[in-house]
Biotite code that builds the C-alpha atoms (Angstrom):
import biotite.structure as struc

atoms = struc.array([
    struc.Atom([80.835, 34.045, 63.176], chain_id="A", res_id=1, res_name="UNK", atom_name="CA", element="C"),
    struc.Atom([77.809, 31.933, 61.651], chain_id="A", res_id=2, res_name="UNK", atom_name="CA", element="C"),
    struc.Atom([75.485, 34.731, 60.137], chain_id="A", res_id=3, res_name="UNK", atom_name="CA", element="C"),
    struc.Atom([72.344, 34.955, 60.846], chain_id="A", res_id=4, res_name="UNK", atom_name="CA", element="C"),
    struc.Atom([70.631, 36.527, 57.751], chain_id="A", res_id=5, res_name="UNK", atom_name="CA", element="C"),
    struc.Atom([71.022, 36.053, 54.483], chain_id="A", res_id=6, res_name="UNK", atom_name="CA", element="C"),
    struc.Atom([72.062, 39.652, 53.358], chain_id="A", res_id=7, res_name="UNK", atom_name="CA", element="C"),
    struc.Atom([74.991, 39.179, 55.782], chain_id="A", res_id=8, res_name="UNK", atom_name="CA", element="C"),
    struc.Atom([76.986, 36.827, 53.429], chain_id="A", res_id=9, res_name="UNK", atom_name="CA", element="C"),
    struc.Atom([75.901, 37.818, 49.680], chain_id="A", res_id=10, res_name="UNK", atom_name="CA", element="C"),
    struc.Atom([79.038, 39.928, 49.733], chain_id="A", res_id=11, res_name="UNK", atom_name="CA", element="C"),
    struc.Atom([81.356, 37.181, 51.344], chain_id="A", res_id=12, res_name="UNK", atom_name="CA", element="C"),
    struc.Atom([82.599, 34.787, 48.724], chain_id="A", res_id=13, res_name="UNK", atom_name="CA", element="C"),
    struc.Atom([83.212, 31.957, 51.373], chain_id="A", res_id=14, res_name="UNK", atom_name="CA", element="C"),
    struc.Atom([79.683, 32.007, 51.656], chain_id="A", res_id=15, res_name="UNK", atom_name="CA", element="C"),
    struc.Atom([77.917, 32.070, 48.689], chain_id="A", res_id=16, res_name="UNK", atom_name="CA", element="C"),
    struc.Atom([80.072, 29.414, 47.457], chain_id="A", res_id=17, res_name="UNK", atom_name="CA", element="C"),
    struc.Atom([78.958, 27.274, 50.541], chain_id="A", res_id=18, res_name="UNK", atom_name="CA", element="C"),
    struc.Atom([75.329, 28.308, 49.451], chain_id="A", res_id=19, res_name="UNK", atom_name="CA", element="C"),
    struc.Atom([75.994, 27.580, 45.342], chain_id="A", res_id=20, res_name="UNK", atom_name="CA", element="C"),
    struc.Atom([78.131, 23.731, 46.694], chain_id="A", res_id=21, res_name="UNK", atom_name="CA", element="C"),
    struc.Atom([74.306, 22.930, 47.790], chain_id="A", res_id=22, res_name="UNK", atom_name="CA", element="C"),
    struc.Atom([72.430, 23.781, 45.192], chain_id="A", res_id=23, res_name="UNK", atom_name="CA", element="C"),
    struc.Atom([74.773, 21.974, 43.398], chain_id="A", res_id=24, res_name="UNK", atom_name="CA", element="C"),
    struc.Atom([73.584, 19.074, 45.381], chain_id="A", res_id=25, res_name="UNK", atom_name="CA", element="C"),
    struc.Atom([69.853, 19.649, 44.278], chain_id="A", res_id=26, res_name="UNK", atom_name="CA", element="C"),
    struc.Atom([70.669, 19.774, 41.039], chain_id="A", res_id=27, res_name="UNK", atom_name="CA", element="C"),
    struc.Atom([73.191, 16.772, 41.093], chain_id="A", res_id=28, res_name="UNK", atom_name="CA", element="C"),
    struc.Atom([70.299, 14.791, 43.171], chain_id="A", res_id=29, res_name="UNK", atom_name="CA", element="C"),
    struc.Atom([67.456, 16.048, 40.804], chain_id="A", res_id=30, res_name="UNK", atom_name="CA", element="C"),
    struc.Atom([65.763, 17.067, 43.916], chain_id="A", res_id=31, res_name="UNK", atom_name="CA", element="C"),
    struc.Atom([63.626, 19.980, 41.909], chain_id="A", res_id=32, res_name="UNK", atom_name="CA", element="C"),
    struc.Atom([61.982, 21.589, 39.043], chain_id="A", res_id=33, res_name="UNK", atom_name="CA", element="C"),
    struc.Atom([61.541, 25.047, 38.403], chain_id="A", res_id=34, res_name="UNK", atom_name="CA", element="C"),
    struc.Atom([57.575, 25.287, 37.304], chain_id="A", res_id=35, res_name="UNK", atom_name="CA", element="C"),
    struc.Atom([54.767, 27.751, 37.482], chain_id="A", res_id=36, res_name="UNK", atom_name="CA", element="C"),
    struc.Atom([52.649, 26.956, 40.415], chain_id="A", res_id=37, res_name="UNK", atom_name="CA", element="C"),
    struc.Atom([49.513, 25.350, 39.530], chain_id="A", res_id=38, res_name="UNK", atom_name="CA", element="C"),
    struc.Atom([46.224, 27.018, 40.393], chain_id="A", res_id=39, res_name="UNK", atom_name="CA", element="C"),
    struc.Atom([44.890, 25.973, 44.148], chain_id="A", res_id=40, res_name="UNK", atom_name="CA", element="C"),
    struc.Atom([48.276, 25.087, 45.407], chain_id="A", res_id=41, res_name="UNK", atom_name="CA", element="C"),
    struc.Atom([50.670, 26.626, 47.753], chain_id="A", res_id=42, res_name="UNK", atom_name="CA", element="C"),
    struc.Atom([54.316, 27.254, 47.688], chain_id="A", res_id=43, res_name="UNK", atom_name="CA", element="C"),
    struc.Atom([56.509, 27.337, 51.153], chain_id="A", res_id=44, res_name="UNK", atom_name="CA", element="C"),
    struc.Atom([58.926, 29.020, 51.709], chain_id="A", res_id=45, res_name="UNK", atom_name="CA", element="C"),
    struc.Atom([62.366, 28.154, 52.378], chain_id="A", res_id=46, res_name="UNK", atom_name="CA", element="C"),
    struc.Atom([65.312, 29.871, 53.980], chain_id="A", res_id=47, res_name="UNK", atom_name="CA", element="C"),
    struc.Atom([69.257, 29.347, 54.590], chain_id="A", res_id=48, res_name="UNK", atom_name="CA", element="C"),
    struc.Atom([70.610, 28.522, 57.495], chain_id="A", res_id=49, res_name="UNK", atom_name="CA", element="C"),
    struc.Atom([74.530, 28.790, 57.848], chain_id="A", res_id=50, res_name="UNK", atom_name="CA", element="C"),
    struc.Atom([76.965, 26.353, 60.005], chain_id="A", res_id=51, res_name="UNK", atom_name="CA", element="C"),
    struc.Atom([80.927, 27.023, 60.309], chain_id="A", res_id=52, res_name="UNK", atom_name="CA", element="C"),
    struc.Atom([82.724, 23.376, 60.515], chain_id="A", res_id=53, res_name="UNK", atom_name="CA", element="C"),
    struc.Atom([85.643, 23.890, 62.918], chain_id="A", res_id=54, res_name="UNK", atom_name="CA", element="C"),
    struc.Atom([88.427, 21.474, 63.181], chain_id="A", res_id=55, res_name="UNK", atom_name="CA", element="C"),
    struc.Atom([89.636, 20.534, 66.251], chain_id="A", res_id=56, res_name="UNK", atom_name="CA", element="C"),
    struc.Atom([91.023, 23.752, 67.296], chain_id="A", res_id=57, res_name="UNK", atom_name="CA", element="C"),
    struc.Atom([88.719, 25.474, 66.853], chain_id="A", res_id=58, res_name="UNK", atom_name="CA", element="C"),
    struc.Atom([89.554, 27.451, 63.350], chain_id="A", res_id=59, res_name="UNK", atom_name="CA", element="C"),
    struc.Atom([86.709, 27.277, 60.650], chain_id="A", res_id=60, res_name="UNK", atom_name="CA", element="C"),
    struc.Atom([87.409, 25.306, 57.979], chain_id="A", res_id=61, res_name="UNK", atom_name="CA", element="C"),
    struc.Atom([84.750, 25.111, 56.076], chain_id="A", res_id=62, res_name="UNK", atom_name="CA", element="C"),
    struc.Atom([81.491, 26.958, 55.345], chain_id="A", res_id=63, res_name="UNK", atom_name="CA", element="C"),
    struc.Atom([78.087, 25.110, 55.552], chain_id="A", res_id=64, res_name="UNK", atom_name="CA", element="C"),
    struc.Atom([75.047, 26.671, 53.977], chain_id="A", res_id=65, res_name="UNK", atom_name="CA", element="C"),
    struc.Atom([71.761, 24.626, 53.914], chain_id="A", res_id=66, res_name="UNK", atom_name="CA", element="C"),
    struc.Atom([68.533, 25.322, 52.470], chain_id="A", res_id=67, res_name="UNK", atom_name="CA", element="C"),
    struc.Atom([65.475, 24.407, 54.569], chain_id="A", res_id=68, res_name="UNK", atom_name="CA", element="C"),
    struc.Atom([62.242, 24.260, 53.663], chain_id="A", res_id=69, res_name="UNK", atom_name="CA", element="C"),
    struc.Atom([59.684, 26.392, 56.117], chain_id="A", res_id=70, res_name="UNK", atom_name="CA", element="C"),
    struc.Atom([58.091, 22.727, 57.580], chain_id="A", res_id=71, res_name="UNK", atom_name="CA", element="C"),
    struc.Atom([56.674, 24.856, 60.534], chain_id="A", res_id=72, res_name="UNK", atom_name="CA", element="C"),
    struc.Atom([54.175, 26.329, 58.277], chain_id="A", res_id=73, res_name="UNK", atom_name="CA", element="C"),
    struc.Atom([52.769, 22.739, 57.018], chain_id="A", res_id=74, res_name="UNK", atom_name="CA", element="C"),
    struc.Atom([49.651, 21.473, 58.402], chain_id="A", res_id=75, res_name="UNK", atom_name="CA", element="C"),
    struc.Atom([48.845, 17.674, 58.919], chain_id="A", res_id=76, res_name="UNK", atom_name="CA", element="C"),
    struc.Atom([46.643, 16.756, 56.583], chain_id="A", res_id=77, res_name="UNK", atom_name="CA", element="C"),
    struc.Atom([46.658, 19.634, 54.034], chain_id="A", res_id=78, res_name="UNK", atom_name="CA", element="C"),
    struc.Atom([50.341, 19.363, 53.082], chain_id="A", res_id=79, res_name="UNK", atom_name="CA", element="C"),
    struc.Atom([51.384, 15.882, 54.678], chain_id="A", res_id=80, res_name="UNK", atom_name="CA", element="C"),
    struc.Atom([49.729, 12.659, 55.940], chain_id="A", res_id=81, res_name="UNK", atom_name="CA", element="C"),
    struc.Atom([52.121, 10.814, 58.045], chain_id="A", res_id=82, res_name="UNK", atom_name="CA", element="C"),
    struc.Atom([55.471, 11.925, 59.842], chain_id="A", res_id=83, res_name="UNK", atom_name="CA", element="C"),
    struc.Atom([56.651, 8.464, 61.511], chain_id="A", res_id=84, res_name="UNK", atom_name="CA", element="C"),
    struc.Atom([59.955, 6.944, 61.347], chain_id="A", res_id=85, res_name="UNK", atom_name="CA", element="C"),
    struc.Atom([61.465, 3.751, 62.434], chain_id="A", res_id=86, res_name="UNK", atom_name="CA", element="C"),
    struc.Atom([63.637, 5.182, 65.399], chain_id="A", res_id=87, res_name="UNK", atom_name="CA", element="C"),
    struc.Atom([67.157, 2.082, 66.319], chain_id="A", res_id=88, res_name="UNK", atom_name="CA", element="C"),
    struc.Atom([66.456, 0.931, 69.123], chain_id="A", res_id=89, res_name="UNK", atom_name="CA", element="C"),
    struc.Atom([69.419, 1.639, 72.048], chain_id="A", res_id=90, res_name="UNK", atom_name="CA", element="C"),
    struc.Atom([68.846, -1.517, 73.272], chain_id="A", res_id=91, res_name="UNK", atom_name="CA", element="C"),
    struc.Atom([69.688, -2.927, 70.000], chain_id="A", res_id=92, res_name="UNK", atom_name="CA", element="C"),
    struc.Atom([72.670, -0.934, 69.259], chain_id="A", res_id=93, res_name="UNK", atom_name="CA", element="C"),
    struc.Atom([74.437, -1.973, 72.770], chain_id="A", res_id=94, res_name="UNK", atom_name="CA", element="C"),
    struc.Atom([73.622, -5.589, 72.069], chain_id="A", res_id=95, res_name="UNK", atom_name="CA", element="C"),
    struc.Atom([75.558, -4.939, 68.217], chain_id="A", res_id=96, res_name="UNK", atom_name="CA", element="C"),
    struc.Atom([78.048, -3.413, 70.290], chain_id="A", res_id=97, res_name="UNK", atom_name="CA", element="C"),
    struc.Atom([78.490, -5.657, 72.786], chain_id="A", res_id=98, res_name="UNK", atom_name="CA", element="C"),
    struc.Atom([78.898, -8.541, 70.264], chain_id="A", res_id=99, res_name="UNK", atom_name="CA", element="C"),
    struc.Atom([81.170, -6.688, 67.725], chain_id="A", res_id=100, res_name="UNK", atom_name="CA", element="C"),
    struc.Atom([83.381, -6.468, 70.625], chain_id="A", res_id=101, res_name="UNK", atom_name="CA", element="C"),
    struc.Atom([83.275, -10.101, 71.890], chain_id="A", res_id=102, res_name="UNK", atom_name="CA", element="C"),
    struc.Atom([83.095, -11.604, 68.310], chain_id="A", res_id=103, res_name="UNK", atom_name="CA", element="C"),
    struc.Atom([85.901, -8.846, 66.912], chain_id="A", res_id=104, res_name="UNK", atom_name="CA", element="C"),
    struc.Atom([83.750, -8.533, 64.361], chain_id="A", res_id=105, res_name="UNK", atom_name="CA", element="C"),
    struc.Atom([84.445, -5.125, 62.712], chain_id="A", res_id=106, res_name="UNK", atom_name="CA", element="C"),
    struc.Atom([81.636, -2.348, 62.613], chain_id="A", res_id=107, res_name="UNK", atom_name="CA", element="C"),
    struc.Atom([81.616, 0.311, 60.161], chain_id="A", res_id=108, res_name="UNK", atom_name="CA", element="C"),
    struc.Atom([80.259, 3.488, 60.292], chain_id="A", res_id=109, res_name="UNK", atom_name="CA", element="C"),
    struc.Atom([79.334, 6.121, 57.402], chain_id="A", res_id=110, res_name="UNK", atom_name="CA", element="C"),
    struc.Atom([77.843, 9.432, 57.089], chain_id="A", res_id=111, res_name="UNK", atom_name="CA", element="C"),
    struc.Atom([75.036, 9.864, 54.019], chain_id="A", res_id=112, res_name="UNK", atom_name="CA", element="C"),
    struc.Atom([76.054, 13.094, 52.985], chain_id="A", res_id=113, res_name="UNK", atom_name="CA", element="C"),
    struc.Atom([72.027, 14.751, 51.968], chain_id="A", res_id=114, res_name="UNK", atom_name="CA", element="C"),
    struc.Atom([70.287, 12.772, 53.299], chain_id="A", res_id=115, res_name="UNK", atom_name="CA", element="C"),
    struc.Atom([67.092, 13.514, 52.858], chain_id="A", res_id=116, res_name="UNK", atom_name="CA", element="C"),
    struc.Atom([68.274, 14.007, 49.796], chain_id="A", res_id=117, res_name="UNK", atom_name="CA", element="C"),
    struc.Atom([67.486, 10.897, 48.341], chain_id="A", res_id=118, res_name="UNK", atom_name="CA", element="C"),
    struc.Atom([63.277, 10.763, 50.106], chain_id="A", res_id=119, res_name="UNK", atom_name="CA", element="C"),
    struc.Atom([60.750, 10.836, 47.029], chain_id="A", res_id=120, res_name="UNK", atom_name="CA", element="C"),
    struc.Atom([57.730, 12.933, 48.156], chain_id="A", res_id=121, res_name="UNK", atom_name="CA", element="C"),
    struc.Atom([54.713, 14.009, 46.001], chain_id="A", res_id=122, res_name="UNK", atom_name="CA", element="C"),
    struc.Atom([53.168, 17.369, 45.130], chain_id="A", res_id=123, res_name="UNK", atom_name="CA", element="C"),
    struc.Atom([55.475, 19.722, 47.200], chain_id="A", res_id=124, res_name="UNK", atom_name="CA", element="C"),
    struc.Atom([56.071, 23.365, 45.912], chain_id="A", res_id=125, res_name="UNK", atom_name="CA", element="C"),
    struc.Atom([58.981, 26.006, 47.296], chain_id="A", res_id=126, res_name="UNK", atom_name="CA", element="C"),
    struc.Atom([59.744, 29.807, 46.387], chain_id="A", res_id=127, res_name="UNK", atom_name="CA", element="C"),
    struc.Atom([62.854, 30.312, 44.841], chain_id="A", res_id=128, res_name="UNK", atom_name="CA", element="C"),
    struc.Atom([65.772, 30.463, 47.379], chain_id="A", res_id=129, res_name="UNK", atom_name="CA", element="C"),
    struc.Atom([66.643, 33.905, 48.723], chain_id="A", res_id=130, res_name="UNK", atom_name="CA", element="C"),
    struc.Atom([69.936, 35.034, 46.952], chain_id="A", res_id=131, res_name="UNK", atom_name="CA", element="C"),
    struc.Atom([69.525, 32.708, 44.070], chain_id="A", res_id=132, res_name="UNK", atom_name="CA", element="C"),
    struc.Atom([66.188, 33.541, 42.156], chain_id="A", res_id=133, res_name="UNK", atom_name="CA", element="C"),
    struc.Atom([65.750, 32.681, 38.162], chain_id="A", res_id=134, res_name="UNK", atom_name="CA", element="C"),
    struc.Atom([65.739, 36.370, 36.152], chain_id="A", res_id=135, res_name="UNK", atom_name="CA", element="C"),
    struc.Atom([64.044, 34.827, 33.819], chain_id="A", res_id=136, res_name="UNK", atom_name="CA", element="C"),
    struc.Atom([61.124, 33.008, 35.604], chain_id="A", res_id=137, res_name="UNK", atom_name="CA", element="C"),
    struc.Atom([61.091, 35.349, 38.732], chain_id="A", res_id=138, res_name="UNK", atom_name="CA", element="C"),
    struc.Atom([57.721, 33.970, 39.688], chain_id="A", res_id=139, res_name="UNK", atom_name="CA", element="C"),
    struc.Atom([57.955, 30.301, 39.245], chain_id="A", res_id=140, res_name="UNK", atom_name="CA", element="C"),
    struc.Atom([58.217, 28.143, 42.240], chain_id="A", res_id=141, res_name="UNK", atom_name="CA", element="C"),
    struc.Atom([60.095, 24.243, 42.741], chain_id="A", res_id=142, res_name="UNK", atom_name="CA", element="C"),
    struc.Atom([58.346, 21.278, 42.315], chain_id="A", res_id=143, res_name="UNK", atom_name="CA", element="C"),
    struc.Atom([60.036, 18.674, 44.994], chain_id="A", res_id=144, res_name="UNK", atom_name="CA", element="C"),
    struc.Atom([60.751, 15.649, 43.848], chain_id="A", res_id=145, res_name="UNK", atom_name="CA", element="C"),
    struc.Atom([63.095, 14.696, 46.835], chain_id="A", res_id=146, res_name="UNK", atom_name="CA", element="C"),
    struc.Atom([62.586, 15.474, 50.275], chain_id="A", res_id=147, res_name="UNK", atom_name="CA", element="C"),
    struc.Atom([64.373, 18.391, 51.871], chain_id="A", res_id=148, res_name="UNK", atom_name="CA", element="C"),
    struc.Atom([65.906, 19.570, 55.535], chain_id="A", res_id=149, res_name="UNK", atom_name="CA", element="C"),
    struc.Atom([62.999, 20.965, 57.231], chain_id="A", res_id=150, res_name="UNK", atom_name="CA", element="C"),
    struc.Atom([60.189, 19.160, 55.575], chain_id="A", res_id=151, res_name="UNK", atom_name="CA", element="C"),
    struc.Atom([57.438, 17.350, 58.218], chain_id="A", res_id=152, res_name="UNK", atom_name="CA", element="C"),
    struc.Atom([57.668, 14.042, 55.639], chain_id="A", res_id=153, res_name="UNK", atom_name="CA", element="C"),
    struc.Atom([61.701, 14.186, 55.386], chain_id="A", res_id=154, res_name="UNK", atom_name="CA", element="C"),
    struc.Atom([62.607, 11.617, 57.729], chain_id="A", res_id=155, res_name="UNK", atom_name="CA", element="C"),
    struc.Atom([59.946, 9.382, 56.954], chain_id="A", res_id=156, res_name="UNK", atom_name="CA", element="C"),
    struc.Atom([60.414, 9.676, 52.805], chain_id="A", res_id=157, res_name="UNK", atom_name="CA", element="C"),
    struc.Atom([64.010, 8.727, 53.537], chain_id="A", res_id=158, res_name="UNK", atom_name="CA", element="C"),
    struc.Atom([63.448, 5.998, 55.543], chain_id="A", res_id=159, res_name="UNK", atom_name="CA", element="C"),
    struc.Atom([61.350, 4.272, 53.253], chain_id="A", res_id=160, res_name="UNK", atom_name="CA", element="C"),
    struc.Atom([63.822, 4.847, 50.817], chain_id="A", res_id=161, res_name="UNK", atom_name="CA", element="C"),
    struc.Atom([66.548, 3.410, 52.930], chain_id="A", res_id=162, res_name="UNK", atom_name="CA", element="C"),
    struc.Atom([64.581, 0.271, 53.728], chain_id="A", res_id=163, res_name="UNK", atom_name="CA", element="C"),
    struc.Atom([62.861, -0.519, 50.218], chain_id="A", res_id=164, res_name="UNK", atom_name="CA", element="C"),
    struc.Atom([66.369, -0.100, 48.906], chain_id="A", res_id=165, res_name="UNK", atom_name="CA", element="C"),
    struc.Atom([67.935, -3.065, 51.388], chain_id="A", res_id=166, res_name="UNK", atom_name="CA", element="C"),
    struc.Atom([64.893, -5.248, 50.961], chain_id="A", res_id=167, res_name="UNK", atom_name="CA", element="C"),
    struc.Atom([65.226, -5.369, 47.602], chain_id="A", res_id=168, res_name="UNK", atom_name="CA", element="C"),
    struc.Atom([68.555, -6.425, 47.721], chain_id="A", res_id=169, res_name="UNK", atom_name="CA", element="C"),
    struc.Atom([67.719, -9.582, 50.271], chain_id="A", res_id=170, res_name="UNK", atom_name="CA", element="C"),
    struc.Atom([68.139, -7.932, 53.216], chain_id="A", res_id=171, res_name="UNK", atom_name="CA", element="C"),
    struc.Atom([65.720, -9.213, 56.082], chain_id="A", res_id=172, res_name="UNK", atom_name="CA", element="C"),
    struc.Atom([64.353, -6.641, 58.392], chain_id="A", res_id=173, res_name="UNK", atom_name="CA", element="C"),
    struc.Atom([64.905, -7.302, 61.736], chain_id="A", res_id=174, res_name="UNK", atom_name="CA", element="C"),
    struc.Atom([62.382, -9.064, 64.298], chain_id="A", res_id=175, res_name="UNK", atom_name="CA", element="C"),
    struc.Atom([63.373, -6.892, 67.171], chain_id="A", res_id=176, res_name="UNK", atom_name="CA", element="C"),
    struc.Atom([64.384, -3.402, 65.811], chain_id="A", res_id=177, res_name="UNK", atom_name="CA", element="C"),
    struc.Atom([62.491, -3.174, 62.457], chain_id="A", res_id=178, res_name="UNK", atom_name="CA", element="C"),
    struc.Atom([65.443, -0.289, 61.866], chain_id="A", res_id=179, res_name="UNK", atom_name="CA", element="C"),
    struc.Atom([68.268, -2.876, 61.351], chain_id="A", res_id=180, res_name="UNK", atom_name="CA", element="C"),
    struc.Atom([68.591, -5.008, 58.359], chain_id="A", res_id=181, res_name="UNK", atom_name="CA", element="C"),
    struc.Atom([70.591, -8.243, 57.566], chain_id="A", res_id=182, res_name="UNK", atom_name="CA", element="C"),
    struc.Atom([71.793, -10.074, 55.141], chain_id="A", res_id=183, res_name="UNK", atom_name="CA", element="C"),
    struc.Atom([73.692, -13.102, 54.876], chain_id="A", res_id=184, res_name="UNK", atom_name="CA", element="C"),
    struc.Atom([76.469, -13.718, 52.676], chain_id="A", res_id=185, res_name="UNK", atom_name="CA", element="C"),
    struc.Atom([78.002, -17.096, 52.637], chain_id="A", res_id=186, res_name="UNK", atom_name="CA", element="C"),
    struc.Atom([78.920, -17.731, 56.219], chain_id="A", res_id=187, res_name="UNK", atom_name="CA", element="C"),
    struc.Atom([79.537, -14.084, 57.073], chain_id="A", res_id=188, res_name="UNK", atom_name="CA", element="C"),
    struc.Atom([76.464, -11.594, 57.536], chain_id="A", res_id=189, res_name="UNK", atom_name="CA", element="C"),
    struc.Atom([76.323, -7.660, 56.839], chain_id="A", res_id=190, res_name="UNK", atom_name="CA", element="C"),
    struc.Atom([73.750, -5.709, 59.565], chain_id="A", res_id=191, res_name="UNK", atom_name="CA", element="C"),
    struc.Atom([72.877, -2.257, 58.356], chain_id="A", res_id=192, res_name="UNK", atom_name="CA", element="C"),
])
């Protein structure tokens, strides 16, 4: 059963180590900072949400906790400017298909574990998460460095990421969907 609340998994060890496996993450990723908040700003709140991953019978085999940030709360504007992403195009993605198949060209394909993980955003402040608050600095707040789940600027912070990443390395963006990249390497080519 995927709890709903918090409280309903401090005492379940499963749990907490699913919660402590992503902070883990943060820390890992140097996502945040634990700061006092400076004076005029505004922290958000954030709050776990809790997945079982079932294999194909059914049975839970792992626990998933994720921390969110509150995004609902953010106003355009005040605590973000712009929330658009390049979105592949389907069209695109059949024609890739379509020629993988008829070229036998071999297609990859790989899950970013975090990913928003790895979005640089600026000036973005969170309360402690629930269950895991600092004795010592019970009041301070996070300073974001990296985007989180929930977040209106996630998406886009990772994207740009993503793409300043592959055209640094001589990838060419594409004419037709600006979300796929190539690069050519001696007579072969890599699309991403």
């Amino acid at each position: 059963m995927e709890p709903k609340h918090i409280n309903d998994v401090m005492e379940d060890k499963n749990w907490v180590k699913a919660m402590q496996e992503e902070l883990e993450q943060f820390q890992k990723n140097d996502i945040w900072k634990l700061v006092e908040l400076p004076q005029g700003k505004k922290a958000m709140g954030a709050k776990w949400v809790f997945r079982n991953k079932l294999d194909a019978a059914g049975k839970v085999v792992r626990n998933k906790g994720r921390l969110v940030e509150k995004g609902y709360s953010q106003q355009e504007g005040i605590d973000y400017t712009k929330t658009f992403i390049d979105i592949g195009c389907l069209e695109a993605i059949c024609i890739l298909i379509s020629f993988a198949s008829h070229t036998k060209m071999r297609l990859y394909q790989m899950d970013i574990k975090s990913t928003f993980l790895n979005g640089v955003i600026q000036e973005v402040y969170v309360e402690q998460p629930p269950g895991f608050k600092s004795n010592t600095f019970p009041h301070h707040v996070f300073k974001l460095y990296k985007a989180l789940y929930g977040l209106k600027q996630a998406p886009r912070a990772w994207y740009e990421c993503l793409s300043s990443f592959l055209l640094n390395n001589s990838f060419e963006r594409g004419k037709m969907d600006a979300t796929l990249f190539q690069k050519n390497y001696d007579s072969q080519f890599i699309l991403v």
